[in-house]
MARVEX-660115 format. One line per 5 residues: number of its first residue (from 1); their letters; for each residue x, y, z of C-alpha. Coordinates in nm, 3 decimals, padded with zeros to 5 digits, always signed. Layout:
! MARVEX-660115
NUM) A) X/Y/Z; ...
//
This chain:
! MARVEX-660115
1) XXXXX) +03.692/+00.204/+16.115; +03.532/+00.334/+16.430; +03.686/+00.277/+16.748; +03.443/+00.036/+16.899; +03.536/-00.185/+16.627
6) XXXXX) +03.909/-00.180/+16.662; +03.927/-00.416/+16.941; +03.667/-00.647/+16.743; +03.885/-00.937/+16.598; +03.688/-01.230/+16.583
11) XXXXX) +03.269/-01.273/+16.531; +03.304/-01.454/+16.962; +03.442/-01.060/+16.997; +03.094/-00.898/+16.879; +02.921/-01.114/+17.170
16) XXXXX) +03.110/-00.992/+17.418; +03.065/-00.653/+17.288; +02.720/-00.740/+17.264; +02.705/-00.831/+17.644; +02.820/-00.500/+17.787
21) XXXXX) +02.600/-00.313/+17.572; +02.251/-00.464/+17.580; +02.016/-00.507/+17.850; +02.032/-00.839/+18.037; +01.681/-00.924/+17.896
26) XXXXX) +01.753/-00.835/+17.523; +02.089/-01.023/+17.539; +01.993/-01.354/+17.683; +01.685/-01.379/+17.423; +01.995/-01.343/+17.144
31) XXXXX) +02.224/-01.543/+17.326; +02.036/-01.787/+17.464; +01.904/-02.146/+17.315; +01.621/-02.367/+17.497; +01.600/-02.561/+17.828
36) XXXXX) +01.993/-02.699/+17.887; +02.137/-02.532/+17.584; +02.227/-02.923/+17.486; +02.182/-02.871/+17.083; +02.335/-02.478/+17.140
41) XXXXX) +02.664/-02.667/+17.275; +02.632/-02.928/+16.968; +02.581/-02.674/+16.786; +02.945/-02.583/+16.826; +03.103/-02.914/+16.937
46) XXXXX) +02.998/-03.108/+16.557; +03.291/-02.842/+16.425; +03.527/-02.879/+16.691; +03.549/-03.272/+16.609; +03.632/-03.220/+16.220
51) XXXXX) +03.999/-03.129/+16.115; +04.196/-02.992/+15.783; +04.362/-03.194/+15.599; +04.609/-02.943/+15.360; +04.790/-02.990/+15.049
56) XXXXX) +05.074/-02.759/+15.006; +05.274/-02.616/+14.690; +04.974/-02.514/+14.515; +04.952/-02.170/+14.356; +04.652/-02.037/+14.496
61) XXXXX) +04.737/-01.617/+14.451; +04.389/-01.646/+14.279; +04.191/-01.774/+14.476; +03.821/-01.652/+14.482; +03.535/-01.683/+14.762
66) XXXXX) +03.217/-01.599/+14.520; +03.008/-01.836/+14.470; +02.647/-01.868/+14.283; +02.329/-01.950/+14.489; +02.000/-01.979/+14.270
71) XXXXX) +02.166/-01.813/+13.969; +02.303/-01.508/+14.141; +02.665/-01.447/+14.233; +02.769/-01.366/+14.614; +03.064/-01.245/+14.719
76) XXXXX) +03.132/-01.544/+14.967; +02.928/-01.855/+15.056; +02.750/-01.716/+15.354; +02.501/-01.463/+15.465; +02.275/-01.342/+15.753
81) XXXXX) +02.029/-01.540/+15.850; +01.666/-01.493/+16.024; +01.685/-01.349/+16.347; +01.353/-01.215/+16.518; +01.284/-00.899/+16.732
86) XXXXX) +01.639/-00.729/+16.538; +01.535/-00.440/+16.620; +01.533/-00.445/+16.980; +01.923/-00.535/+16.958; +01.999/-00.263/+16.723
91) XXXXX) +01.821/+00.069/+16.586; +01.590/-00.011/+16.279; +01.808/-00.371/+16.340; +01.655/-00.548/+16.023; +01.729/-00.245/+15.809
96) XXXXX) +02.027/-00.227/+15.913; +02.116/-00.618/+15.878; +01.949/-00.600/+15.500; +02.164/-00.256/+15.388; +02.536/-00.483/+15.543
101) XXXXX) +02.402/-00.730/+15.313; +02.354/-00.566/+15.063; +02.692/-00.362/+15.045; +02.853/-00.655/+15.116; +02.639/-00.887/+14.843
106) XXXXX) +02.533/-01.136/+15.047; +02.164/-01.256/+15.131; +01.988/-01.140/+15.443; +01.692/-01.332/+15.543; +01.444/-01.099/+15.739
111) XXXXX) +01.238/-01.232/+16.011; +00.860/-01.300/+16.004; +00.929/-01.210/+16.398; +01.046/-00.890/+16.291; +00.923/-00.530/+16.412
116) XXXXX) +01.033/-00.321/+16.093; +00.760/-00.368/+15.822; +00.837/-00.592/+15.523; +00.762/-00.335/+15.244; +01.006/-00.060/+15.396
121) XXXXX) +01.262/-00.353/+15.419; +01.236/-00.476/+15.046; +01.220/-00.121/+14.966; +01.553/-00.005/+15.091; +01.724/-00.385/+15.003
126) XXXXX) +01.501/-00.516/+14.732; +01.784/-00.845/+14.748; +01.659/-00.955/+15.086; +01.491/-01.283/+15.128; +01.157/-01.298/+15.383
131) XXXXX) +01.135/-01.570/+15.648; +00.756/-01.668/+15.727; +00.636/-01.868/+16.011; +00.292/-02.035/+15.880; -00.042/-01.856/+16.027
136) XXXXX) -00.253/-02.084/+16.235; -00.491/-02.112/+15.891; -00.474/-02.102/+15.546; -00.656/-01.787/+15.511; -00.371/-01.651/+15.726
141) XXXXX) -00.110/-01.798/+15.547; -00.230/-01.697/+15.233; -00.289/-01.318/+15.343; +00.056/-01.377/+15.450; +00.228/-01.497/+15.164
146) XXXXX) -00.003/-01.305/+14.947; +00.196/-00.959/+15.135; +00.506/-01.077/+15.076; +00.458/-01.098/+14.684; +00.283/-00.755/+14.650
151) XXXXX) +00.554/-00.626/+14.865; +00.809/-00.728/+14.522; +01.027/-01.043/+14.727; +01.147/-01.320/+14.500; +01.258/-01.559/+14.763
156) XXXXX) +00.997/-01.672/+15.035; +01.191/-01.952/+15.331; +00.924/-02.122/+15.534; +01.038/-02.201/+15.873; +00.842/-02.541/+15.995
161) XXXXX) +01.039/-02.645/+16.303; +00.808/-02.409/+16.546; +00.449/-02.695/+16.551; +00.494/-02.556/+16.938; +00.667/-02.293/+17.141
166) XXXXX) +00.971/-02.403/+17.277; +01.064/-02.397/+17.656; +01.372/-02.099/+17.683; +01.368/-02.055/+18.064; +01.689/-01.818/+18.025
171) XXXXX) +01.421/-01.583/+17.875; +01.203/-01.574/+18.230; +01.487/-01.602/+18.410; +01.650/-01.250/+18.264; +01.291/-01.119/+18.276
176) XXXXX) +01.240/-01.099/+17.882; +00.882/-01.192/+17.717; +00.697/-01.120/+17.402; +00.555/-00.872/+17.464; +00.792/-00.691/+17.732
181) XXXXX) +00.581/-00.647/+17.996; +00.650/-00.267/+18.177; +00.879/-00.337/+18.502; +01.086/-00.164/+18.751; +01.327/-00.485/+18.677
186) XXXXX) +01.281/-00.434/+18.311; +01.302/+00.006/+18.383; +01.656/-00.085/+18.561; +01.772/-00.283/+18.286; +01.725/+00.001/+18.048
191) XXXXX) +01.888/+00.224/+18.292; +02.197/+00.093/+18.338; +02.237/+00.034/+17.930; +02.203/+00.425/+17.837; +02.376/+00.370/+17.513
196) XXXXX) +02.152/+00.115/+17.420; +01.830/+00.344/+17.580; +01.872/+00.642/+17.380; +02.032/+00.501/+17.156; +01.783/+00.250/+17.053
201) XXXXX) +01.473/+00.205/+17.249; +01.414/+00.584/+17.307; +01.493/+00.693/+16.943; +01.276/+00.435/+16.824; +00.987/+00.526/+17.025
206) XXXXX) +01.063/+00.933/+16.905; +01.083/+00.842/+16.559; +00.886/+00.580/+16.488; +00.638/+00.523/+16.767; +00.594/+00.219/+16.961
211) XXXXX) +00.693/-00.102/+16.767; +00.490/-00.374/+16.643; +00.519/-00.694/+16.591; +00.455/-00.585/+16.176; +00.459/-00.947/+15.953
216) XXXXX) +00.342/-01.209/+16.135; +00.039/-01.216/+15.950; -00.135/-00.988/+15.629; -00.215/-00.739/+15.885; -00.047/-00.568/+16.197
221) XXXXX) +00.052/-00.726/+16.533; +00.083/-00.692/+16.894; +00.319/-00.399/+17.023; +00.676/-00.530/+17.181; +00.577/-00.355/+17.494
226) XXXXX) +00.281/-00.373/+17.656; +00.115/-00.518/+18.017; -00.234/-00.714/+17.926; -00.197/-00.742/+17.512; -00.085/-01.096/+17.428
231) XXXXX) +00.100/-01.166/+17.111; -00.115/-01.378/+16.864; +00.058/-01.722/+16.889; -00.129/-01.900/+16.631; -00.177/-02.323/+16.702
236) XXXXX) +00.083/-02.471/+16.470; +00.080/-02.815/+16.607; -00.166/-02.938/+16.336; +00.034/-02.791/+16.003; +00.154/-03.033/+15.743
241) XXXXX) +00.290/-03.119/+15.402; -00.049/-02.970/+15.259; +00.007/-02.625/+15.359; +00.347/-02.627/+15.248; +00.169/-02.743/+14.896
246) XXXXX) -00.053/-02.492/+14.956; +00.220/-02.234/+14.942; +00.358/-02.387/+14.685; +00.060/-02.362/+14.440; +00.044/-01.981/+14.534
251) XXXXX) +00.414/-01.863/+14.548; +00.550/-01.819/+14.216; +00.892/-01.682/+14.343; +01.156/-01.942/+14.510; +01.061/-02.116/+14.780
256) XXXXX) +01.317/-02.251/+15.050; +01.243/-02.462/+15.363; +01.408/-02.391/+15.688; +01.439/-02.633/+15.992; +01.484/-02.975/+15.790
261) XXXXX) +01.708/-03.217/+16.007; +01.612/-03.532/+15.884; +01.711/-03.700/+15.465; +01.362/-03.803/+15.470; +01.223/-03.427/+15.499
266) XXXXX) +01.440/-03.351/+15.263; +01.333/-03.568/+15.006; +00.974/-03.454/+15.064; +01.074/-03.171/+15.015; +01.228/-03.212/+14.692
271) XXXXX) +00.954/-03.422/+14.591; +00.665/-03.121/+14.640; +00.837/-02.899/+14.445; +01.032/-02.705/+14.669; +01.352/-02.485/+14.548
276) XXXXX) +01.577/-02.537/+14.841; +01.615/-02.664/+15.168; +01.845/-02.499/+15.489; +01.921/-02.797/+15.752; +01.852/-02.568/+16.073
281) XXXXX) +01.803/-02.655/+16.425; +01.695/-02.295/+16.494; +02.022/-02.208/+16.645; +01.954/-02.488/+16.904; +01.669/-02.278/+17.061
286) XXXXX) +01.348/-02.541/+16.981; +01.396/-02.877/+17.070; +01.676/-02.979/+17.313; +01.906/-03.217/+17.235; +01.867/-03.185/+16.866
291) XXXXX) +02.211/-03.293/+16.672; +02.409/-02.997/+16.521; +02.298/-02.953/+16.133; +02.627/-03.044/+16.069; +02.569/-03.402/+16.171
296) XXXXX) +02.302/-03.448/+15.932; +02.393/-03.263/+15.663; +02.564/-03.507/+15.427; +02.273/-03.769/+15.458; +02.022/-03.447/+15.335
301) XXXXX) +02.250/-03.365/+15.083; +02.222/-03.717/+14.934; +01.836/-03.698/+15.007; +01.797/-03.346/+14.831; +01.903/-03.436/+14.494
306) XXXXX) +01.984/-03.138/+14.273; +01.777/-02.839/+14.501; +02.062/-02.660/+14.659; +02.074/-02.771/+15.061; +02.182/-02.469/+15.265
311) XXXXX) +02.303/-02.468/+15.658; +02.294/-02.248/+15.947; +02.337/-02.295/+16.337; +02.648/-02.258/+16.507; +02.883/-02.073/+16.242
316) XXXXX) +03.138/-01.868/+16.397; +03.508/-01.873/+16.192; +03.577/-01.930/+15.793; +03.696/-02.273/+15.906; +03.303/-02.380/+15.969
321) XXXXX) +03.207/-02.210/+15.652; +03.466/-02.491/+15.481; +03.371/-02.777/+15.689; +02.992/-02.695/+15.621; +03.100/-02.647/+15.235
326) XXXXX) +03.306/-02.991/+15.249; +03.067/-03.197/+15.379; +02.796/-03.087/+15.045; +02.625/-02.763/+15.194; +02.611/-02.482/+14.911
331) XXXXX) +02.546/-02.201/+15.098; +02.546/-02.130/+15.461; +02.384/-01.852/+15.677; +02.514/-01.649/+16.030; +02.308/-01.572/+16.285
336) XXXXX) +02.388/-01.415/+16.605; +02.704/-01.270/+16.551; +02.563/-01.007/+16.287; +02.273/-00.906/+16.528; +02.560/-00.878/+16.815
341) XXXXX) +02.791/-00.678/+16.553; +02.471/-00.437/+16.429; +02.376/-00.391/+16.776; +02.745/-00.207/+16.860; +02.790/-00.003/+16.529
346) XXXXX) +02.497/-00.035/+16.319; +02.594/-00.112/+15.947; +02.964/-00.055/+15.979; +02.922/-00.336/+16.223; +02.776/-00.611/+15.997
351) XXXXX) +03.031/-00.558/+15.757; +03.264/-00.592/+15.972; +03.184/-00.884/+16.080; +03.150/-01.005/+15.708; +03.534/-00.876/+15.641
356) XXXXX) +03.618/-01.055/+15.963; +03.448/-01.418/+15.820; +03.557/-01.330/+15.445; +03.940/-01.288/+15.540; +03.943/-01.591/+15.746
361) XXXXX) +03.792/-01.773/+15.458; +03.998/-01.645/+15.237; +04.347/-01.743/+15.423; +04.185/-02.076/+15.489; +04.187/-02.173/+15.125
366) XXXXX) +04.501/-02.074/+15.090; +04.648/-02.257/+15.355; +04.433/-02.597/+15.217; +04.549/-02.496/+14.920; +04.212/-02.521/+14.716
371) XXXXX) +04.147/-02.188/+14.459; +03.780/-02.238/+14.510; +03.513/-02.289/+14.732; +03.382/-02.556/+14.482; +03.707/-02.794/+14.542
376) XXXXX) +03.608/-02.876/+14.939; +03.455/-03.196/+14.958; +03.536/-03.498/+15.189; +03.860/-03.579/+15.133; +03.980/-03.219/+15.295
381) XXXXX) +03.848/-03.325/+15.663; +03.937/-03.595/+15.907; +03.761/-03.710/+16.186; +03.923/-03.604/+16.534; +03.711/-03.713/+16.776
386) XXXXX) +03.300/-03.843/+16.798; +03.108/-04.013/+16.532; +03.236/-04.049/+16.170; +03.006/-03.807/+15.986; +02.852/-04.005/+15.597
391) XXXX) +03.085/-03.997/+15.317; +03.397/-03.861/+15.547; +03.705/-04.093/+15.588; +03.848/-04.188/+15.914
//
């Protein structure tokens, strides 16, 4: 293990790591959520208000994390999820989130916000799931979706929470936009980060040129950096269930939905054909005040029927992974932490942080005495303070 990792005990440790390293800019458009970070602070409080209730005497010296999503065994019952503009955080950052992944087996969901193209990406880790954000069109979205196929990816997840950009002053506070606009403010920041300048930015720029925004659409974006090029925000306000049938008629891999909060979503869902769902409140960085997932994720369960229902949004310990699994999720996906942890040390980093989240999962079975992930339910968690979440007793 390298000795920037040493110190690195928890996945909270990464974001302080995180903090020192990157520019202010790049670091609060990780960090931050949206407005007055209400649903990123719910985000965290919905786990804080569940407790363990353990049995004890139970052999449990075999114990196992793996668990089987969509037919295919992980190792544990988490993985990375989207994160856009990786590779500003960390050299080749989605490459290097998708190879952790991999050599850990566990799913990494690129982003459609993503500046590392999808081909080279499902090239080196032909595993990796692609996240699309729908095209303002249905040419667009068909070019799109059309790419992704050709490109050889089996699962597509269709993020529909973003019908508008959301408000995240932090960003124009710390002076980050999309694109980065050139700056003596923005100049300073790099400055002061050399690690993360030649380290990242500058190597990029020698190796690979100038990034692009690269799957937003069938064909090539914007460039991250620039002073009067505006990045192509499609109108998304007037997207509905129709497109998602639309992609459903064309996609013939597995098709997930990302950003359902409500049963009745879910059910749609389910309903049109879709293969899963992941309750998501986009890391609390679209609509203030939006509950934590965790809040609604029994009542989807019960909605969703047999399609797997997945989670993400506030994850930082194995003891959220468990609450998450006990309340019905199946699977349940990271965010921040593994950009934070490639950011610092690159590969080594993300699986790190997934030996960091897979040993405390592992000693919190034991210590609930269950042998599986498939024995949490309920009856393991207790209210301790707030609102009684659906099928959990007092």
């Amino acid at each position: 293990m390298s000795r920037r990792l040493r110190s690195i005990l928890s996945l909270d440790d990464f974001e302080r790591a995180a903090r020192r390293h990157l520019p202010r800019p790049v670091f609060a458009y990780v960090s931050g959520g949206v407005e007055d970070n209400a649903a990123l602070r719910d985000n965290r409080a919905a786990f804080d208000e569940l407790g363990f209730v353990p049995r004890v005497l139970i052999d449990v010296s075999k114990r196992a994390t793996a668990t089987t999503l969509f037919g295919r065994e992980y190792s544990v019952p988490f993985g990375i999820a989207p994160m856009g503009i990786s590779a500003l955080s960390a050299y080749r950052g989605d490459l290097v989130q998708a190879e952790g992944a991999r050599r850990s087996n566990i799913p990494m969901i690129m982003s459609g916000s993503s500046l590392i193209r999808l081909e080279e990406v499902r090239t080196q880790c032909p595993e990796t799931w692609f996240q699309a954000y729908l095209p303002g069109d249905e040419a667009k979205i068909l070019g799109l979706i059309d790419r992704a196929a050709t490109a050889g990816f089996k699962t597509l997840v269709v993020t529909v929470d973003v019908a508008v950009l959301s408000n995240r002053e932090n960003n124009i506070r710390a002076g980050f936009s999309t694109p980065l606009r050139p700056s003596l403010r923005l100049a300073w920041d790099g400055i002061t980060h050399p690690r993360w300048l030649f380290g990242n930015a500058l190597r990029t720029i020698w190796n690979h040129g100038m990034p692009h925004f690269e799957n937003s659409f069938a064909t090539r974006g914007a460039p991250i950096l620039a002073r009067d090029v505006e990045r192509d925000f499609s109108k998304k306000d007037h997207l509905d269930w129709t497109h998602l049938a639309l992609i459903r008629k064309r996609w013939q891999g597995r098709l997930v939905v990302k950003g359902v909060m409500s049963p009745e979503d879910a059910r749609i869902a389910r309903e049109s054909g879709i293969d899963g769902v992941i309750v998501s409140n986009h890391g609390g960085r679209q609509l203030d005040h939006t509950v934590s997932p965790l809040r609604v994720l029994p009542s989807i369960v019960a909605a969703a029927g047999a399609i797997p229902v997945m989670m993400d949004s506030g994850i930082r310990r194995g003891t959220d992974v468990m609450k998450a699994l006990a309340l019905g999720a199946s699977f349940v996906f990271v965010g921040r932490p593994f950009n934070y942890a490639a950011s610092i040390a690159g590969v080594e980093g993300v699986q790190h942080a997934y030996s960091i989240l897979q040993g405390e999962l592992y000693r919190g079975m034991a210590q609930l005495g269950i042998k599986s992930v498939g024995e949490l339910g309920p009856a393991k968690l207790m209210r301790i303070a707030g609102v009684r979440a659906p099928g959990m007793p007092v």
